[in-house]
N, C-alpha and C positions, 0 to 999 in steps of 0.2 A: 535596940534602944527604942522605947514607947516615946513616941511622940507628947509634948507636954502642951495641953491646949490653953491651959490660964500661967502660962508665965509675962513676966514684969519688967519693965525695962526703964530704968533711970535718964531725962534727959539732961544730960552734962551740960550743954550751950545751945546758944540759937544765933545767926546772925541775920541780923535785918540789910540788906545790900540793896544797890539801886546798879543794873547790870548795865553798861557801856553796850548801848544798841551800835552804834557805828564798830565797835571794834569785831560784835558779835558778826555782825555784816559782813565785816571782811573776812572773817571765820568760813561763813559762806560759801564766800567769793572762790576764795583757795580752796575750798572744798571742793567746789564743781569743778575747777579746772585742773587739780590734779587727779580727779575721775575720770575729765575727758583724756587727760595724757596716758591713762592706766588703760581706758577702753579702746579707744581708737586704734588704727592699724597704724606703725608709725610714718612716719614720712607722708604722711597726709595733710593739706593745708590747714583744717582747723585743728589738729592733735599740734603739730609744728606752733597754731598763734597760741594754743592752751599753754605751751612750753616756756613759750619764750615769755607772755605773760606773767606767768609764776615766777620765772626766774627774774624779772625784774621787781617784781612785789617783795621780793625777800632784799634784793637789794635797798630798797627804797623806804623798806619798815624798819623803824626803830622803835625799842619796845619802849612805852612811856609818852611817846610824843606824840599828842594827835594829828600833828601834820603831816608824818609819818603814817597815818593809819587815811586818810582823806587823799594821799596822792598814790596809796598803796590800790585804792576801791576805785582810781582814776583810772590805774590801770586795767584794770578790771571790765571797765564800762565800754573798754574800748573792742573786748572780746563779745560783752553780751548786748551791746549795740547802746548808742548815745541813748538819755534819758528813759532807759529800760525799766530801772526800779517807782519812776514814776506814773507810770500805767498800772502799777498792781495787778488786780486779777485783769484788767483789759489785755495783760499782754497775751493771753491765751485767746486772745478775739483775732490774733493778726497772723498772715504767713501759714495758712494751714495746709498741708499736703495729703497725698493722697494716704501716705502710710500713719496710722495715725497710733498712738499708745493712750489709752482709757487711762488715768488714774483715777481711784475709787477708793474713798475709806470704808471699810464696811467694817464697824462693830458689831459684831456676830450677840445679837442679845436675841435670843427661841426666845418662842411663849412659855418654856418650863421654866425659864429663866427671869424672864418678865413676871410671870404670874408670883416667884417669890421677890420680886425686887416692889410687887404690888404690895404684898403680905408686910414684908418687912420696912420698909424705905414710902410711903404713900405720895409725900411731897416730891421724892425725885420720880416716880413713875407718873407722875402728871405733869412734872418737864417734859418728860420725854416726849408722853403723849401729846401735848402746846408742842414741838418740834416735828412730829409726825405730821399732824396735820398742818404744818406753816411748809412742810415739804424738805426740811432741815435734818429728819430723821428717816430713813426709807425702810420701810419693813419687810423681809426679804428671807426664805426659806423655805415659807410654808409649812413645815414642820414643827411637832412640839421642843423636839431637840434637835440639834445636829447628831441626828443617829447615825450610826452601823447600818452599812449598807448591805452588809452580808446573813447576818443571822435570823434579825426579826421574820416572823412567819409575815406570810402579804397581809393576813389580814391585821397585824400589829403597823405595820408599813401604812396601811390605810388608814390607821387610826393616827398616826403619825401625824400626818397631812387635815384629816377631820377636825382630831386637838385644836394644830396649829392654825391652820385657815379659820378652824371657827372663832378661836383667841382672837388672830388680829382684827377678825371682820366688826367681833364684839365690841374690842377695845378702842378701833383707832379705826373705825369705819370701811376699813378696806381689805382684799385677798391680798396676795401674794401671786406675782406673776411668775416667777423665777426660781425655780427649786435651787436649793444653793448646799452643797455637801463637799465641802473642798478638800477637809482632812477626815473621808470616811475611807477604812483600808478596804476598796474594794468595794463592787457595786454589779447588783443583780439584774440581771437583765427582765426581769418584769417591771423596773423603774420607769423605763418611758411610758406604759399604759398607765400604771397609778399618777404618775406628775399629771399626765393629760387628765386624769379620771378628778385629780385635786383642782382641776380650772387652772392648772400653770402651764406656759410655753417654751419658757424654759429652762437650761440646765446651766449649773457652773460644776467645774470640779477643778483639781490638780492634780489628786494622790497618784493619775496612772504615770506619772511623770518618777514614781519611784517603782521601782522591780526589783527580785534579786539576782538577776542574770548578769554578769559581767562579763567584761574582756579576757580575766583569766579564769580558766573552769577549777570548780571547786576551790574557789581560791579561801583560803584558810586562815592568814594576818590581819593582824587588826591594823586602823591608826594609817592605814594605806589609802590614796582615794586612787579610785580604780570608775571607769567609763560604765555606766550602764551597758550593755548589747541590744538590748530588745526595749527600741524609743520606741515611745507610741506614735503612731502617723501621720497621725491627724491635731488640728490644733481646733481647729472650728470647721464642724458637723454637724451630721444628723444621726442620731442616737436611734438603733433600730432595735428595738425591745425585741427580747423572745416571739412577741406573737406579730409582730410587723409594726406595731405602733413608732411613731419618729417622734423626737424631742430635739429642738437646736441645742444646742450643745457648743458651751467652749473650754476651752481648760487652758488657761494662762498661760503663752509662751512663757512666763519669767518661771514658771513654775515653784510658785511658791505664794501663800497669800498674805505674807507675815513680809513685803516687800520693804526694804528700806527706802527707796525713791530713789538711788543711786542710777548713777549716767550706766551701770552697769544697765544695772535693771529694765532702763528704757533700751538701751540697745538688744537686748536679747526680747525686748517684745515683738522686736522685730527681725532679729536673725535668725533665731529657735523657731519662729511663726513657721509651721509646715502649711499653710494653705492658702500664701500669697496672691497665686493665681486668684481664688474666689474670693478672699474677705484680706482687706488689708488693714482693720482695726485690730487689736489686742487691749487685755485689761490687766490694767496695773494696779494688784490690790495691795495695800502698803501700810505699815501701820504695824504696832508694835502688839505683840501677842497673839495667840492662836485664834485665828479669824478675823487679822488685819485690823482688830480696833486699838486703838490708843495712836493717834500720827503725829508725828513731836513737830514740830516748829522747825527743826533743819529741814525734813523734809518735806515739805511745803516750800522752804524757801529753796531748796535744790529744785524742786519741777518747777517754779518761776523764771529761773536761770537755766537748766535746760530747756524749757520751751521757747526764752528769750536768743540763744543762741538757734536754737532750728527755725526759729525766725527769718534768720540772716545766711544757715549754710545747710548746706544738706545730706553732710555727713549722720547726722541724726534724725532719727524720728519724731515726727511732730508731737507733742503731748497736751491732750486737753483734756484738764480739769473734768470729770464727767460728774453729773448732776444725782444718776442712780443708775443701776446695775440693771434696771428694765429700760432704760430707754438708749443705754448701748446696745441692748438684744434688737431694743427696737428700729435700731438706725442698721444693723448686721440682718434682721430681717429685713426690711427694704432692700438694702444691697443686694442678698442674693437669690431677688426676688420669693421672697418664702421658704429659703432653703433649699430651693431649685436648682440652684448652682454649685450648692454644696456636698460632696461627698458624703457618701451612707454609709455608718460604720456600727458595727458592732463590737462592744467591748469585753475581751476574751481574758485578757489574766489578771489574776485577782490576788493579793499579797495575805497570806496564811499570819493570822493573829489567835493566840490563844489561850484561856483561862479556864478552868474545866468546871467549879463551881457554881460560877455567877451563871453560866450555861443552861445547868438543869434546869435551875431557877426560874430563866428566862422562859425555857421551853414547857415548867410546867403550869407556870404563870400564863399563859398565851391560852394555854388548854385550857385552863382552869377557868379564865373570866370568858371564853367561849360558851364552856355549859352552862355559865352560870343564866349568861344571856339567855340560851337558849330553853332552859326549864325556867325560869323567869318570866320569860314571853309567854309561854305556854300557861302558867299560870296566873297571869294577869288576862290570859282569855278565858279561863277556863277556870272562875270564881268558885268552885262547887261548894265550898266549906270554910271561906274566908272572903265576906263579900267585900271586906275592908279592904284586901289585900290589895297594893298597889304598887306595880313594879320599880324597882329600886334601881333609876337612873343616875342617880346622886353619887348613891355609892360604887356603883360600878364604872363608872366616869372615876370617883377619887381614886383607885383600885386602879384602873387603865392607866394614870397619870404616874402613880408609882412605877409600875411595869416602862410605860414608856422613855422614864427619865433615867431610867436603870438601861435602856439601849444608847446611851451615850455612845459616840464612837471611841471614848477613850476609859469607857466602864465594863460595857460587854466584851470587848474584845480582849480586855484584861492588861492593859497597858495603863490602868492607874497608881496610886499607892497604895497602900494595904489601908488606910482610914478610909476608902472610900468606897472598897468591897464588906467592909465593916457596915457600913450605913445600907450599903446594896441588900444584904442579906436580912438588917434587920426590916427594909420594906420588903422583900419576897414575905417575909415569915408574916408582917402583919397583911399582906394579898392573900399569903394561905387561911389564915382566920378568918378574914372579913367574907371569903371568899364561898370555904366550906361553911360559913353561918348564914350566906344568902343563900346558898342550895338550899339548906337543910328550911329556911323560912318555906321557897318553892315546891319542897318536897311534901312540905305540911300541908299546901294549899290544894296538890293533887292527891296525895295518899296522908289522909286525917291516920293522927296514931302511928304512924310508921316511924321507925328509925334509923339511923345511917350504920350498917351492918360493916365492920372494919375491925383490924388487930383490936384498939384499944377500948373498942367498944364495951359497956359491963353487960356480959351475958346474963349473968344472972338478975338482970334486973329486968329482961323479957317477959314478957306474955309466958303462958306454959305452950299454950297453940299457937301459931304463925307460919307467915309463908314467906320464902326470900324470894325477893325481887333483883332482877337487876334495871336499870336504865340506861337506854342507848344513846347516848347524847351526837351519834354519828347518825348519816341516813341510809346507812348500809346493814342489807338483813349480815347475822353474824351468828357464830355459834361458838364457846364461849368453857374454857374448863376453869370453873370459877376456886377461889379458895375460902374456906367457910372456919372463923377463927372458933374453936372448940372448947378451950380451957373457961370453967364453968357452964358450960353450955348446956340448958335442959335436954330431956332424951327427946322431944320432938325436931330439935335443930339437928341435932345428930344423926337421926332416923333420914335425913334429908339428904346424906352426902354419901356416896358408894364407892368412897377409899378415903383414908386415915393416913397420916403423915408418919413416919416409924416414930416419932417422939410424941403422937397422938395431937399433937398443940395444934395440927389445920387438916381440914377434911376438905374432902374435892367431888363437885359433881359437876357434872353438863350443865348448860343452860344454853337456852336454844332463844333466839329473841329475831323474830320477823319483824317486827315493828320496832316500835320504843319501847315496850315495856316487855324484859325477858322472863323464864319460866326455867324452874328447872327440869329437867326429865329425868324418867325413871324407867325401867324394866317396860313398865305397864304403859305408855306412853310412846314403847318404839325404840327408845334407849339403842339396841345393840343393832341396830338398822343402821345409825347414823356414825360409831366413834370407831375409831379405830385402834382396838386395845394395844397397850404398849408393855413391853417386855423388857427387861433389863439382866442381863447375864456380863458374866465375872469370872475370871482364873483364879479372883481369891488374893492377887497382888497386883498387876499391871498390865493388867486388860480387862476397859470393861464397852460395853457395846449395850447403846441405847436402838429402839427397834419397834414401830409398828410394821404395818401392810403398805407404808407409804414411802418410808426415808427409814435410815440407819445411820448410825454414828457410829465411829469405833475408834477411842482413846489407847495408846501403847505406845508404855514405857514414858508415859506425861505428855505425850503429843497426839493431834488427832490426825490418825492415819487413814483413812476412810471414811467419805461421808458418799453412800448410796444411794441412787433413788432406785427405790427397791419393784416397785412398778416397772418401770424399763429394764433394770438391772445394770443400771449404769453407776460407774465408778467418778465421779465429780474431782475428785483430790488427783492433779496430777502425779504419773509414774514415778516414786522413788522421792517424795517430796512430802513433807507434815507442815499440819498448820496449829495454828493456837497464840499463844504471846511470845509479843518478843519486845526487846527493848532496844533503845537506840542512845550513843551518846546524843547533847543537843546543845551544842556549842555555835549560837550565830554570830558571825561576825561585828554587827554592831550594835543593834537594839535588843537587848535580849529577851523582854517581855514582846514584843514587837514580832520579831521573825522568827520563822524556821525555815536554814537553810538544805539545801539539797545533798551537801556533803554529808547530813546525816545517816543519810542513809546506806553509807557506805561500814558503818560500826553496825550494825545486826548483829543482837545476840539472842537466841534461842531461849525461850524460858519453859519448863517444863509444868506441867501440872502434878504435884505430888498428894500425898495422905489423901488418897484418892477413897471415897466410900458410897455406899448407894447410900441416899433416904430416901428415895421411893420407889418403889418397885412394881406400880402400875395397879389398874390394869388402864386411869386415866391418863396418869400423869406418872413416867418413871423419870429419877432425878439421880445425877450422882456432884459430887462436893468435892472439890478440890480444893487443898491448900498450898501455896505456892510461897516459901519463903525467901525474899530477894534481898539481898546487901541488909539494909535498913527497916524493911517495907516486909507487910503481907499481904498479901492478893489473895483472896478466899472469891474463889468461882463456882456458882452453881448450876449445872448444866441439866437442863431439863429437856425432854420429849414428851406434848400433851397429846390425846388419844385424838384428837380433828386436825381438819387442814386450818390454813392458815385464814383463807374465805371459802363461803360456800359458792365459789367459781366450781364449777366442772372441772375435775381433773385437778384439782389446787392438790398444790402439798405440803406437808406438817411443816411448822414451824419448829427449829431449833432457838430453847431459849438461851440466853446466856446473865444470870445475876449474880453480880460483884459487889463486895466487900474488899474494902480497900484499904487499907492503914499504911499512907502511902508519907515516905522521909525521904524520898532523892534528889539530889540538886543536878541541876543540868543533863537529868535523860527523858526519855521520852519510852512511853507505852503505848503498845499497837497491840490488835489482834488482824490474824493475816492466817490469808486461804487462798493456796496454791492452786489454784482449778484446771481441771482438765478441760480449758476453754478458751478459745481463739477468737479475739476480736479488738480490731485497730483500735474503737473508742469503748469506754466505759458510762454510763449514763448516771447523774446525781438529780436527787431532787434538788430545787430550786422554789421561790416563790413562786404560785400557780404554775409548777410546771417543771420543766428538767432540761437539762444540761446534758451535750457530751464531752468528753475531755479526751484526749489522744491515752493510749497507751505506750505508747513508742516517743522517743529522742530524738526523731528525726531531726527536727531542726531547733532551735535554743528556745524560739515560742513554744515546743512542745517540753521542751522540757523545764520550762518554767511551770508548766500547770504537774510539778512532782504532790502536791497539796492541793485538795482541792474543797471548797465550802461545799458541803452538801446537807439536807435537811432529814427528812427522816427515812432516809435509803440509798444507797449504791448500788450497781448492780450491772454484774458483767455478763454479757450474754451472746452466744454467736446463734448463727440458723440454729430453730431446735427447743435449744437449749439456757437456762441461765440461772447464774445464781447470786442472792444480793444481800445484803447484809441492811439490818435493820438499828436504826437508834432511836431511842426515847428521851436522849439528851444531848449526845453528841454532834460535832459541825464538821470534824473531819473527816477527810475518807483520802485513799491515793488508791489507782492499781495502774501498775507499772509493768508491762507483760504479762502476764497471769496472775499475779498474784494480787488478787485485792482484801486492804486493808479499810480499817479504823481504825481511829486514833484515840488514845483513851486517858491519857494524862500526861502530862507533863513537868515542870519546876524548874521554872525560871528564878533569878536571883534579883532582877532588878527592873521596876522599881520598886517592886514589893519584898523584899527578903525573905518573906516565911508564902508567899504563893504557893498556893493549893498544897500544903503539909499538912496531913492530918487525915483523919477519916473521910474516903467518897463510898456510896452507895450508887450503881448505875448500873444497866442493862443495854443489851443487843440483843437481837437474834438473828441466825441463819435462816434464808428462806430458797430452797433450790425449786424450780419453777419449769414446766416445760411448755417450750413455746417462747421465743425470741421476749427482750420484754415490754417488745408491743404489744403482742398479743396474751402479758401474763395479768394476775391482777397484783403486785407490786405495791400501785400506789395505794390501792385499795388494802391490801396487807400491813402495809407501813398505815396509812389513819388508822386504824383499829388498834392496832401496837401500841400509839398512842395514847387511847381513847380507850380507858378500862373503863366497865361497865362500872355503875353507879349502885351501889348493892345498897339495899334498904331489908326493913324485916320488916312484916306488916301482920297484926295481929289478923287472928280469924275474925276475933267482932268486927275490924274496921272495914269500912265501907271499899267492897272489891271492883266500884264504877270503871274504876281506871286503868287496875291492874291489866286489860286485856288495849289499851290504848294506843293507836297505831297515831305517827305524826299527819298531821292533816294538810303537809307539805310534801309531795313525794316527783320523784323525777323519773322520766319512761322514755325511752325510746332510742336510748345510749347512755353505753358505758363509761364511756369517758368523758362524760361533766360530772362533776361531782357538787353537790349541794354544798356550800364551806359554813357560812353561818346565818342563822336564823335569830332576829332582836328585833326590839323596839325600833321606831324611828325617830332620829335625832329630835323633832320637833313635836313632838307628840308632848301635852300637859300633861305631865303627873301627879297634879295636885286635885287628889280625891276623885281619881279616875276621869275628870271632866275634859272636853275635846273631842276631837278627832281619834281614832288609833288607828295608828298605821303599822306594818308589818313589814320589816326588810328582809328578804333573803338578798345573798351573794353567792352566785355560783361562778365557776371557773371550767373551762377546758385542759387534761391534765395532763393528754398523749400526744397533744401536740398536729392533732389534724381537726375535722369542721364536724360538725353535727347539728342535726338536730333533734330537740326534745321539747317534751311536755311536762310540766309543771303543772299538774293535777291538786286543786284545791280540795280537802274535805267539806263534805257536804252540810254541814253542821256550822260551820263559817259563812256567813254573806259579806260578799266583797263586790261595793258600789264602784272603785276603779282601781285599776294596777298601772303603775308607770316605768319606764326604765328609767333609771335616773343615772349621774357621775354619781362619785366617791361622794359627794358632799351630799349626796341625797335629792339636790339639785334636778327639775323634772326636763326629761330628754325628750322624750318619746310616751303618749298615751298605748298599751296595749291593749288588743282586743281579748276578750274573757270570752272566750266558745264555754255552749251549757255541756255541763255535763251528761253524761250517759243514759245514769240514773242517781238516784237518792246518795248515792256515797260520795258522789263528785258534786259539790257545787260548780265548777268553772275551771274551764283548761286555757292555758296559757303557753302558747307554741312560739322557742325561739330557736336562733339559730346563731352557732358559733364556730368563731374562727379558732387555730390552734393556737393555745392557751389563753385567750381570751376570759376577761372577767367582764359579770355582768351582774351589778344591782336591780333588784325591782321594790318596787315599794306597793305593796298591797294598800288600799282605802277601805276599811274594814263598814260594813252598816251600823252594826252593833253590837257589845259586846257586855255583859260575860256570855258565854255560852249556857246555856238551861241545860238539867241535867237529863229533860226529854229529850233533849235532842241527842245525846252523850249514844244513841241507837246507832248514829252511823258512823261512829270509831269504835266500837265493840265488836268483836267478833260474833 
């Protein structure tokens, strides 16, 4: 049933009342003191006066009579101490103990949230703002939304924090000290350095206070409550990020931030509190709806009356009214002196949430307003044929804002309803237009005449002469078996490509790109020096075997029974074992968009790849096709072998591709692909933000085996001495390997809260990458960006001007492999109003293997750069660096830093002047 957005509703009556405050009071009254007889341990002296009180109130009330209700609140008074209701808020001034319970309303309104409550509502957003700054409204997140802690890429996470911080500081004068994420499913360990990197100190959460690990294993009924196993430790810490960074950190004994204010509630601030010894406050966040806003009037008058009695006894924990959620951190920092005293913990399980569309979205969204940034920047340096041009901060800000409002924590992860993956998908689609229309603007401004070379492209409306280009929008050299769409194509585009698709519709050639700007090669060029031709053989029914000089696949009887690396001559597929898809029932116990439990994976069923056929037969690119028909669903898989490795690393090996077509109708199972490997090792390695993850492989104990699912980004990869092989995604977050056999996870369908969740056609890809050399020493992460990160094909006539086609980025990094350059833009502050100002230049680089290095950051020579700073996340200046001269004429300025593992680091270039002249254009040319 479709949801109806303009329906009408008749009001029948109204009554106008005037509500009896004293009887509501005694309402109260009864209420705290049959909480305290519900919580307290019995036979304790204040639970025993809570009893005996109640039991005479009920004697003593008569309904109707006021005298009845004034000797009923007498009694009462005699529990929470003589003239108690006459102090008001003074009663929280009196009696305060060492154990103390924070209450806090905190209405969760983000800047994404603000910003339309600005749009829409103008008069209540300058309430708001009048109550911010009277100190009445406290601004607290730092973020644009309450995101997803798990999927955004770091540099989405960054922007997160940039949004946010820069919203409040615009609006209401001030940062945000307190990153606040209470209902995010899970949470990355590169968060402490981004929080610190955003100017905040510190953290709030709850969710680790939910798991799926219970008292009875695999337990299977619903409507049961069953004891979590694996509590988490700690209540108040110090948060130790992947690369060593600390964040204080608490996460509400009551566990929950949606608190009622119940005697309950305050007591378990304090009995659930695991880290009595060092911090004896807790915070009680309370308040009706998801992130504690809305706090009704009982509760408020229940904390009066519980802090009135802990006033007088000390069966409870003292409760004060708190003022804001930074000045608890700040009175818990005091306390333990700096967090000195506090336990250092690192947060290891992470609760599996999943939706498989809004996903791709997310992940190609993130890519996409990357390069946008990054040929963007590039072209508002480098004016050659558009002096007008002037970088488009506006729009890629609006474009961000979509993208980031779309990481909700209860959007991304797929736990919304179906109306609001509706709205999701139509902002992806209008970030993919805006997005490929700001390239194509940037693409004008370096290559005049050029056009964006893709499927839907009209060939016949080309030049008769031209040359394809590609663009590398990464900073890794790469080499590249591109596909060149054919149907209509003049005979000079055709003449370009040295294999043909069996149905002629795409032709395939090398391209080889050292720089930014790729080339294709040819015979004449070297061609058969660098690829590795590929061969594809057949029995003509149920065995076919893809095959260069590097790796071999071999599919039999719908399964792939053999993947070789053909160099060593080593067998990867353990003995007597096939891998490919399989599916799973996926029945959670209780949230079913929400979880996936571990009993699933006790239902494995094998799926076979049938109507198996070659279409390409090499000598770049061999492919074969599978169609797979399951209950409801078809699964059309394309299995490809291209003639290079996967990077120009020494010793790399081919990539196996894997592209799906999906026409997917099941309810409650789940889709994996999974490779059995002849390879031994206790933990398995995921990417993560700036950096990676290990997860156990083994059961050992119930923490290990709560990580059966695990977030990972665009790689897994299981490896012992030697040897390793890892699976690659351009969309996907799941990954498990459980003894040898590692997976990804590829769909799902769930029933509620969305009924028709992810039914329908998906489009998605993987690849196999088998690697030698443990995957420290492989290039992985390097394999996975590029996976990513397809070249940017353009056609460029012969007439147009060829300055650029040879153009290397005038940013490059030396001296280690593992930093990796992540993004190249504008700076926040930079005017773009008719090029006038300052321009500045951000890069961000990261650490990615997890040890120290250092490198050089080599300026091209054609750039003059008056200063470079390190800066935070905000751009904010840290640190002046020194700029060593260059060499010669190629280098204007070196810049030498040094990093720790997984470490992220801004710098903000001070540029002299800019556009660049097209004399100077001599020292990016070859």
């Amino acid at each position: 049933m479709s949801a109806q957005m303009n329906r009408y509703f008749r009001l029948a009556s109204a009554d106008l009342v005037v509500p009896n405050q004293e009887a509501w009071q005694l309402l109260w009254d009864f209420t705290t003191l049959r909480e305290l007889v519900d919580t307290l341990p019995g036979n304790t002296p204040l639970q025993n006066k809570a009893l005996v009180a109640a039991n005479e109130i009920m004697n003593v009330f008569n309904r109707g009579h006021p005298r009845g209700i004034r000797e009923a609140r007498k009694i009462a008074e005699g529990l929470f101490g003589e003239g108690w209701e006459g102090k008001r808020e003074g009663i929280y001034d009196e009696g305060v103990g060492e154990a103390q319970v924070w209450g806090i309303v905190v209405t969760s309104i983000p800047p994404g949230t603000s910003h339309e409550l600005l749009k829409l509502y103008p008069p209540l957003f300058q309430k708001v703002t009048t109550k911010v700054h009277s100190g009445q409204f406290q601004p607290v997140g730092g973020s644009w939304v309450e995101n997803d802690g798990n999927m955004p890429s770091g540099e989405a996470l960054i922007r997160q924090f940039v949004f946010g911080q820069r919203y409040f500081e615009s609006r209401f004068g001030k940062r945000c000290e307190t990153a606040w994420l209470p209902d995010s499913f899970g949470l990355t360990g590169a968060l402490p350095q981004l929080i610190r990197g955003a100017g905040m100190k510190y953290f709030f959460t709850q969710k680790l206070s939910w798991n799926n690990m219970c008292d009875i294993s695999h337990f299977r009924a619903r409507h049961v409550l069953i004891r979590p196993r694996n509590v988490f430790p700690h209540t108040t810490f110090n948060w130790v990020g992947i690369d060593g960074t600390q964040v204080l950190c608490h996460m509400t004994p009551v566990d929950t931030y949606t608190a009622q204010a119940t005697v309950g509630d305050v007591n378990k601030g304090q009995n659930n509190h695991k880290n009595l010894e060092s911090s004896q406050g807790a915070l009680l966040v309370f308040g009706n709806g998801d992130g504690g806003g809305g706090p009704l009037a009982k509760m408020l008058e229940n904390l009066r009356r519980i802090r009135a009695v802990a006033n007088t006894h000390r069966e409870l924990p003292t409760v004060s009214m708190g003022r804001s959620v930074d000045e608890f951190f700040d009175k818990l920092e005091r306390a333990s002196n700096a967090g000195k005293t506090l336990p250092n913990c690192s947060i290891v399980e992470l609760i599996p949430r999943m939706v498989w569309s809004i996903k791709k979205g997310n992940r190609h969204s993130e890519i996409l307003l990357r390069d946008v940034e990054h040929v963007a920047t590039l072209a508002s340096l480098y004016r050659l044929y558009n002096k007008d041009y002037v970088y488009p901060k506006q729009a890629i800000d609006d474009s961000w804002e979509k993208v980031l409002l779309n990481q909700f924590h209860d959007v991304l992860p797929g736990s919304a309803i179906g109306m609001v993956y509706d709205d999701a998908e139509k902002l992806y689609a209008e970030v993919h237009k805006d997005g490929e229309a700001l390239l194509d603007d940037a693409f004008r401004v370096l290559f005049p005449d050029s056009v964006v070379l893709k499927a839907s492209t009209n060939l016949e409306a080309l030049p008769p002469i031209g040359k394809i280009i590609g663009f590398n929008t990464t900073f890794f050299r790469r080499s590249d078996i591109i596909e060149v769409p054919l149907v209509g194509a003049n005979s000079d585009l055709k003449s370009q490509v040295l294999q043909t698709s069996s149905d002629g519709t795409v032709g395939y050639a090398v391209m080889n790109t050292p720089g930014s700007v790729g080339s294709i090669c040819t015979p004449a060029t070297g061609l058969h020096a660098q690829i590795l031709p590929v061969s594809v053989f057949t029995n003509g029914t149920d065995n076919f075997v893809l095959r260069n000089s590097s790796v071999q696949l071999t599919i039999s009887k719908g399964r792939i029974t053999s993947l070789l690396d053909v160099k060593l001559g080593r067998e990867l597929i353990s003995q007597g074992s096939t891998g490919g898809l399989v599916i799973f029932e996926d029945q959670p116990n209780y949230w079913d968009a929400w979880d996936v439990e571990i009993h699933h994976l006790e239902t494995v069923k094998q799926l076979e790849f049938t109507n198996v056929s070659v279409v390409a037969q090499g000598p770049l690119r061999g492919s074969v096709k599978a169609v797979t028909k399951y209950d409801k669903s078809t699964i059309e898989v394309t299995i490809s072998l291209d003639a290079i490795t996967a990077t120009v690393k020494e010793n790399s090996r081919s990539l196996l591709h894997f592209d799906a077509v999906v026409d997917w109708h099941q309810r409650h199972e789940f889709l994996k692909f999974e490779l059995p490997l002849n390879i031994h090792s206790v933990n398995a390695t995921y990417e993560t933000q700036f950096g990676h993850v290990q997860r156990p492989t083994h059961k050992n104990t119930t923490w290990d085996i709560a990580k059966f699912e695990v977030c990972g980004h665009k790689y897994a990869d299981l490896s012992e001495f030697g040897y390793g092989v890892a699976i690659l995604s351009e969309s996907k977050y799941g990954f498990s390997c459980i003894g040898n056999i590692l997976r990804i996870s590829l769909l799902r369908s769930a029933t509620a809260p969305d009924a028709e969740q992810d039914q329908g056609e998906h489009k998605f890809s993987w690849g196999v990458m088998p690697h030698e050399g443990h995957f420290l020493e492989s290039d992985v992460p390097m394999a996975a960006y590029l996976y990513n990160s397809p070249l940017r094909m353009r056609y460029l006539s012969q007439d147009g001007d060829a300055t650029m086609t040879h153009f290397y980025s005038p940013f490059t990094v030396e001296g280690a492999r593992n930093v990796f350059l992540e993004t190249l833009k504008r700076g926040e502050n930079d005017s773009f109003l008719n090029n006038s100002g300052a321009t500045t230049i951000v890069l961000r680089l990261y650490e990615a293997f997890g040890g120290h290095a250092k490198v050089m950051v080599r300026i091209g020579g054609h750039l003059s750069i008056a200063k470079a700073y390190l800066t935070n996340l905000l751009e904010d200046h840290d640190d002046e660096l020194n700029i060593s001269p260059g060499e010669n004429s190629t280098t204007s300025g070196i810049i030498r830093l040094d990093f720790r593992g997984f470490e992220v680091k801004t710098v903000k270039l001070v540029l002299k002047s800019t556009p660049v002249l097209v004399e100077q254009l001599e020292y990016v040319v070859l």
